[in-house]
N, C-alpha and C positions, 0 to 999 in steps of 0.2 A: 443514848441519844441526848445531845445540849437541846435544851430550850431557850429562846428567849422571849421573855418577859415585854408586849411592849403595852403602857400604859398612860393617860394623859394624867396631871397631877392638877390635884383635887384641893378644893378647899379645906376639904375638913383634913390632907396633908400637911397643907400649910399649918395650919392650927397645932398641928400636934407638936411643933418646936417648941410651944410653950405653954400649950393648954393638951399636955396628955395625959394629967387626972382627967380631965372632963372628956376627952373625945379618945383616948388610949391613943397609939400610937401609930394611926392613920392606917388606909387599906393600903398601901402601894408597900409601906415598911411593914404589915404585920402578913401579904403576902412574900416579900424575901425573908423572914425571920419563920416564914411555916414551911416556905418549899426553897430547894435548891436550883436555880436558875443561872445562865451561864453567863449573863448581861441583862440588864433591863433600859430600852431604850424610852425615855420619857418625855412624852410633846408637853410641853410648859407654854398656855396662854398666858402667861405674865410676865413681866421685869426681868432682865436678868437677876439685879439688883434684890429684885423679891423673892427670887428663886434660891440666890446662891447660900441664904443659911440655912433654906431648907435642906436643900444637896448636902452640905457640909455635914449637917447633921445625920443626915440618911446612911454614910459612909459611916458613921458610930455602930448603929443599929444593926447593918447587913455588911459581910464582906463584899457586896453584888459586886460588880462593875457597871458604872452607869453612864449612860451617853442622852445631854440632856436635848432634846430638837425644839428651839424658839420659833414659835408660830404666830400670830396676828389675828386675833378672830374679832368681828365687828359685833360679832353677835355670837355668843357661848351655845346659841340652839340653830344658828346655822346648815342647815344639812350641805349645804354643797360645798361651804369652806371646809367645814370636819372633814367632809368625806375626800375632798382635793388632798389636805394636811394629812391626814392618816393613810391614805393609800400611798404618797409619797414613799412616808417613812417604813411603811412594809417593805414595800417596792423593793429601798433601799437594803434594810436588813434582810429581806429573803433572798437578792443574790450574792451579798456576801456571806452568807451561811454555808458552810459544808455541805454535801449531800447525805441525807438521813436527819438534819437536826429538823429540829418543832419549833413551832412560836404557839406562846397564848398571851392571852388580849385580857386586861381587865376589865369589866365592865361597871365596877363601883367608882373609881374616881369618875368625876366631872360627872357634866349635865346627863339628862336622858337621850339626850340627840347625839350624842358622844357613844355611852352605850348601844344605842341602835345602831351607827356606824359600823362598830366594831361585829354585831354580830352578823351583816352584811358581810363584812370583808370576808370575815371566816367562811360564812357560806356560800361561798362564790368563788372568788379569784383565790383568795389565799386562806385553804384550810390551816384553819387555827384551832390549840383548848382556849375555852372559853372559861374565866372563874372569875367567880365575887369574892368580897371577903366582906366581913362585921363584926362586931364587938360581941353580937350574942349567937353568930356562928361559925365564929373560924372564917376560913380559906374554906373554897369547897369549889368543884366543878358544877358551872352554871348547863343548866340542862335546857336547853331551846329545841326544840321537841317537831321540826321542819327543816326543809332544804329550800334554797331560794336555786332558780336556774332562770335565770331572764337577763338576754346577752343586752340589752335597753338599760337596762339598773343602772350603770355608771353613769350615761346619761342622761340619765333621769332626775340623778339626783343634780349634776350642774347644774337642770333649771332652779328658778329662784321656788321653794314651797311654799313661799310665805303669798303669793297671787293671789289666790282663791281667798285667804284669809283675809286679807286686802280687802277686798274685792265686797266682803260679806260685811266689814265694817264700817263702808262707806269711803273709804282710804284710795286715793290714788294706787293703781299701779305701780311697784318699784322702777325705777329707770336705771338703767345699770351706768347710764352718764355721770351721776353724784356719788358711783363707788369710788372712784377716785379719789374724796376728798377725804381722809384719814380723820376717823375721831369716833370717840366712845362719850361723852360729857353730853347731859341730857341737853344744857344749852345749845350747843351746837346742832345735835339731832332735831332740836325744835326748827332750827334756821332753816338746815335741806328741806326738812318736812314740809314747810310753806314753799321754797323753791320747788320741792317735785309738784306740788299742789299746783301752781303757777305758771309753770313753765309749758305745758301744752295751747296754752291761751296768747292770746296777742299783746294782752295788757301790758303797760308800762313797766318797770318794775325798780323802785329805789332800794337801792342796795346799802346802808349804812357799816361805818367800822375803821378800828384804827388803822393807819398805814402797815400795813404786812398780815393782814389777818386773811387772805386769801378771796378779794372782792374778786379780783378776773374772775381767777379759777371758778368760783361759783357763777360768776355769768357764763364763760363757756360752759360752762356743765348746764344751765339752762337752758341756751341756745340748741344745744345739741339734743336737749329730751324734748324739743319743739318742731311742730310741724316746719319750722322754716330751716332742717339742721341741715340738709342740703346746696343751701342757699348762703351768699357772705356773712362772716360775723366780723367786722370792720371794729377795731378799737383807736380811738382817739383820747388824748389825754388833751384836758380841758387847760389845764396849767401847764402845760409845755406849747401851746400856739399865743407866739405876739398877738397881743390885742387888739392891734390896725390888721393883720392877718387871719383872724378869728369867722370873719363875714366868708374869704374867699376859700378856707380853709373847709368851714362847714360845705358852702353852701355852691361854692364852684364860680369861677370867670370866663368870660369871652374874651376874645382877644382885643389887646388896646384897652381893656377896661383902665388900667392903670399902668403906671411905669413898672416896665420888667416883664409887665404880662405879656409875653411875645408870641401865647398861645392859649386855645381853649383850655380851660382844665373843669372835670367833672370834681364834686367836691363830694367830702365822706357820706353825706346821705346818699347822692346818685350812687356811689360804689356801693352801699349796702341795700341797693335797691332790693326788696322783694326778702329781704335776710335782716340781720339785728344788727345796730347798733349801740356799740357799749361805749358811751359817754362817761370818761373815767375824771377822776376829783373835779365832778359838777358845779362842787359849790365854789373853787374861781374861777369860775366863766365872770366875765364883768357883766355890768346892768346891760349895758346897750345890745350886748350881746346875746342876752336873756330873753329879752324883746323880740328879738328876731328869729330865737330859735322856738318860743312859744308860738310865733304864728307862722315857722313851720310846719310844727306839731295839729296845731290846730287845721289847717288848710289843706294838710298829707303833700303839698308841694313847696318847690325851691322855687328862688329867682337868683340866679347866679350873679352874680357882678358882673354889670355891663351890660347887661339881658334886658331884654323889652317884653318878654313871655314868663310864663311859672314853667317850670317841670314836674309834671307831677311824680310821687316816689312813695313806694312801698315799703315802711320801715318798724319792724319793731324797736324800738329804746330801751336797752337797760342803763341805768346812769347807777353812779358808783361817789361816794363822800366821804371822806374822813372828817368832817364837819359834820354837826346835829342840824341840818338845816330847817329843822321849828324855832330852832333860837338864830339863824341865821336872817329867816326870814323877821321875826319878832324885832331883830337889830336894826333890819330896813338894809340889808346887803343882800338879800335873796329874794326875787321876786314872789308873793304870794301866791299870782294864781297859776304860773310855772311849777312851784312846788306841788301844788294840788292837782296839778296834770299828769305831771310824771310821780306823786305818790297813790297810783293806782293800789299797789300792791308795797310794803313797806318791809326790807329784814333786815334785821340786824344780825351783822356779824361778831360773836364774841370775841374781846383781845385773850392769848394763849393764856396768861393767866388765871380767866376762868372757865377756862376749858376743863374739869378736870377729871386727869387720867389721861388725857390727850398728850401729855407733854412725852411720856417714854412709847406711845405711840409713834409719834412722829420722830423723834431721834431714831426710832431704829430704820422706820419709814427713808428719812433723808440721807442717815447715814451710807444706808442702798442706794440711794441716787446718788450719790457721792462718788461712790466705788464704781458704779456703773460707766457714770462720767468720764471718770479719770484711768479706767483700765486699759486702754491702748496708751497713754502715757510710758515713755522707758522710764523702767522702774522705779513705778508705783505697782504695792501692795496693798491688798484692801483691809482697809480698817474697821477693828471694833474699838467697844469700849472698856477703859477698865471700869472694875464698881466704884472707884471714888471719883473718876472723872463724870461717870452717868448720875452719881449724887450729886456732882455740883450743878452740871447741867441742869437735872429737875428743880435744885432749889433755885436757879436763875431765873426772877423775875420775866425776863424777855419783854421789855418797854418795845420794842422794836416784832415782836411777835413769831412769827412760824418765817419770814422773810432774813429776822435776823438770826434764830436757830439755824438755816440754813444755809448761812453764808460763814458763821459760825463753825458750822461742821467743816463746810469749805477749807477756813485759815488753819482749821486742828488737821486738817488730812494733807494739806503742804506743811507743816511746823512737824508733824510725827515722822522719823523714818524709818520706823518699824514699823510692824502688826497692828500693835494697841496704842491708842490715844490713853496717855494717863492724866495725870491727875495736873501735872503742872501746865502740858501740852492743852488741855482743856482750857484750865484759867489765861496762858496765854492768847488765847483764841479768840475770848471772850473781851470784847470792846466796853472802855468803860463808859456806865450808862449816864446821861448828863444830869448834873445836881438838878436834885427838886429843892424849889424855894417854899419852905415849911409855911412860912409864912402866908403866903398864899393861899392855902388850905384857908376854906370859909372858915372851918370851926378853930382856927388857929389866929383867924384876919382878926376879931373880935376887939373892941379897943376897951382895956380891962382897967382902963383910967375912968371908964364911964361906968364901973358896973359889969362883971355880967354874973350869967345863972349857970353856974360851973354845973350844979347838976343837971341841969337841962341839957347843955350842951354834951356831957358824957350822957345821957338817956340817946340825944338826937344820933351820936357815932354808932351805941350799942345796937339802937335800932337797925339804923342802916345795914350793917355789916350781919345782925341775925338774919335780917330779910334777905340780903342775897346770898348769904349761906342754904337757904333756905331752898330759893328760888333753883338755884345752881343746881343743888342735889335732886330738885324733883322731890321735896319734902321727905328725903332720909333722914333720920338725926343722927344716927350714927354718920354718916360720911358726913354732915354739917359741922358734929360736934369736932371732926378731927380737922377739919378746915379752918376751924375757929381753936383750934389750941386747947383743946377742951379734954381732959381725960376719958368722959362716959356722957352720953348723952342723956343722964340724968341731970348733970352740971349746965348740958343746953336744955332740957325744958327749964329748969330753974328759971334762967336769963328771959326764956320767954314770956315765961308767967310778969316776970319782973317789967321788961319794958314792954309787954301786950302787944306782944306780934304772936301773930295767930300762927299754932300749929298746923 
């Protein structure tokens, strides 16, 4: 009887490409090096990119055959993603298996929520051997010493487990409206976190960030985990309405009010009566315009153009800026006490750059949207990537953010007419990004005919840049120090101690 081996790969696997004095040579290779196996299929939460010299290597070690299944997990102790992703790929390998062959499950790589998945499967749907392996026991068959038989279990687990938890820590509810929005970088998880927080309430809510970092998306993902998701979510973009058309646009005409008006029209508050709306690039709305939309806000009613009555209107507001409108306001082009109305609630959205770990998240994320897209197209074929096309991609900046990634993927999946996007097909894709004038740069403007204090100014950069290394990671130094080009994160306390930014 063939067995197959299926197992998720593990950190301390990864590790073993180059540190197998310190950690020997991982569970997943020191079980195909103890037992004979007829394939081993391998769920990889990671990178292709980061997977493929472990793979490479793994074929040194074992003659296996191995088939590796790329997964997405938002969260590595997920119970319901694991248990979705791993029952899949049983699914799969168990009916293309002969009749008579076996599968076992490792239960040493990956998390513990991984493990417990696996000895579910086995106990239930798809008898499985179950084995661990370790540096100070071999390979051995794991002994789990009960039978699980409750036909709810699969259901069970698609609810979200983490409620109750929630729930005990004083934590909103999860909303499954914000799973949509792809990303793993603690920045970002800060941003939903106050969005889910926020989003049950009526309150305003300013939504900051540069162009393309995904402002809609996170208002409708508000709108929708709010009492009013059954109700219009109306978007208007503040920079695409004429300025003499701004009044009637908002706020609605009667007829005759002016030349052209040859009819009533309700205007974007009446439509999102009783529902949200999303007030997009707020900050060029002009002054006068400001004025009037403040004491709509204030009053809860319109006067349309032409109108001798208010209408009164039930509106939540979310507004949306690629401008910092504290410094907008401070310039005297943003009204002050507009700002303070609508910054009930305040988030910032990070640019894709300091997302990080987001970035091969959403390549693969878009590059599925892509394919999805374009599949009724005559012939097209859906596209991956190669590894040096997906290295350029992650080392691309993206000034244009997750907006231009994905339009990006777009020109690579028309310019490829195979399979794979490679490496040239990629940089063609890729739009070049407009010169920064150095100059510019405060710590660059400095006029060094007068003077200045060169070490000050490299202290004022170092600082900067530890700090939001810092910040980003959620105070890792290890993921800081490789953010910062740093070999070992003994090289970032150094720096820290040096310009006194606090660990």
């Amino acid at each position: 009887m063939a067995t197959t081996l299926i197992s998720w790969l593990g950190r301390t696997d990864l590790r073993a490409v180059a540190e197998s004095d310190k950690v020997g040579v991982g569970p997943v290779a020191q079980a195909l090096q103890t037992r004979r196996f007829a394939r081993l299929d391998l769920l990889c939460d990671y990178a292709p990119d980061e997977a493929a010299p472990y793979l490479a290597w793994l074929q040194t070690q074992a003659p296996t055959p191995v088939t590796p299944h790329y997964v997405t997990l938002d969260s590595p102790t997920d119970f319901g993603a694991i248990y979705r992703h791993a029952r899949a790929v049983v699914a799969q390998t168990s009916a293309a298996q002969p009749p008579g062959d076996g599968l076992a499950f490792h239960l040493s790589p990956g998390t513990p929520a991984m493990a417990a998945v696996w000895i579910i499967l086995a106990k239930t749907r798809f008898p499985a051997e179950l084995i661990e392996s370790s540096i100070q026991h071999g390979v051995r068959v794991a002994s789990v010493p009960f039978d699980i038989s409750a036909d709810f279990l699969p259901d069970l687990l698609e609810r979200p487990d983490r409620t109750l938890e929630r729930l005990t820590l004083g934590l909103p509810p999860a909303a499954p409206e914000f799973d949509a929005i792809c990303h793993r970088s603690p920045a970002m998880a800060r941003a939903i976190a106050r969005a889910r927080r926020a989003a049950p309430r009526s309150i305003p809510i300013l939504i900051e960030g540069e162009s393309g970092t995904g402002k809609e998306l996170l208002a409708r993902a508000i709108h929708q985990a709010s009492p009013r998701r059954a109700h219009p979510f109306v978007t208007v973009n503040c920079g695409a309405i004429a300025p003499d058309l701004i009044e009637s646009e908002l706020f609605g005409h009667e007829k005759g009010a002016f030349t052209g008006a040859v009819g009533q029209r309700s205007g974007y508050f009446e439509s999102a009566h009783s529902g949200t709306l999303f007030l997009d690039e707020l900050g060029e709305l002009p002054k006068p315009a400001q004025v009037k939309l403040l004491r709509a806000l204030q009053e809860g009613e319109v006067t349309r153009v032409g109108a001798t009555a208010p209408t009164p209107v039930d509106v939540r507001i979310l507004a949306a800026t690629n401008r910092t409108l504290v410094e907008e306001v401070a310039a005297g082009r943003f009204r002050e006490d507009l700002f303070y109305r609508l910054a009930v609630a305040v988030i910032h959205l990070p640019p894709l750059r300091e997302r990080e770990g987001d970035a091969g998240l959403l390549l693969d994320r878009l590059l599925d949207q892509v394919n999805r897209e374009s599949e009724s197209e005559p012939g097209y074929s859906p596209k991956i990537l190669s590894v040096n096309a997906r290295k350029l991609l992650l080392e691309h900046p993206w000034p244009g953010n997750v907006r231009e990634m994905q339009n990006t993927l777009r020109r690579a999946a028309v310019w490829t007419p195979g399979p794979t996007i490679d490496l040239e097909d990629a940089r063609d894709a890729l739009l070049p990004s407009p010169a920064r004038d150095l100059a510019s740069e405060p710590a660059l403007a400095q006029d060094i005919a007068q003077g200045i204090d060169l070490n000050a100014t490299i202290d004022r950069i170092a600082r900067h840049y530890l700090e939001q290394a810092m910040r980003l990671t959620g105070g890792n130094k290890t993921r800081a120090a490789r953010l910062l080009g740093f070999g070992n994160p003994t090289t970032l306390t150094n720096w820290l101690k040096k310009h006194g930014v606090d660990a």
